[in-house]
N, C-alpha and C positions, 0 to 999 in steps of 0.2 A: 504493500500500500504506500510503498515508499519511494518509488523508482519511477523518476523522472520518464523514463522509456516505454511506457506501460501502459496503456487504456485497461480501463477495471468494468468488468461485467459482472452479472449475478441472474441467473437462473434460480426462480421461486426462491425459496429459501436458503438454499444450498450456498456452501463458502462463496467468499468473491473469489473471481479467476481475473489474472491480469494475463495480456496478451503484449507481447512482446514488440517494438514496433521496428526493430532488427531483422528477428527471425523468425516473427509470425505463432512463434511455440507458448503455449498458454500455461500456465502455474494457478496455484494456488495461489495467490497475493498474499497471506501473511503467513508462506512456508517459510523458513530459514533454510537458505541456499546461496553457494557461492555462484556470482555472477560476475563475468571478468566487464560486460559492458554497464550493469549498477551505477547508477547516481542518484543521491538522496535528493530529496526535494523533499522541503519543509510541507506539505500542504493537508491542515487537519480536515480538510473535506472537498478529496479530489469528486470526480463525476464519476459516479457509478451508473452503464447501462443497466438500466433493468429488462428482464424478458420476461414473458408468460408461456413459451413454445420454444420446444427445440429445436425446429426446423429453420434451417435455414441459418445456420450460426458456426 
């Protein structure tokens, strides 16, 4: 939820997933994992997509 690189989604209730805007490859957004491209960004309330359907995502 911290990484400047990231748009943050969320499907129904389930964790946020951030998607990466590098490599396309999506996470959990508050896993702990090393990333060599990571850069914090201060922001206590980035934009979360919200969805109601999986299709198409």
């Amino acid at each position: 939820m911290t990484c400047k690189h990231a748009k943050f989604m969320q499907w129904f209730e389930n964790p946020i997933v951030a998607e990466c805007n590098y490599n396309n490859e999506r996470y959990v957004a508050e896993a702990r994992r090393i990333c060599k491209i990571y850069e914090y960004v201060n922001n206590p309330n980035p934009t979360i997509q919200h969805f109601d359907s999986y299709a198409s995502h």
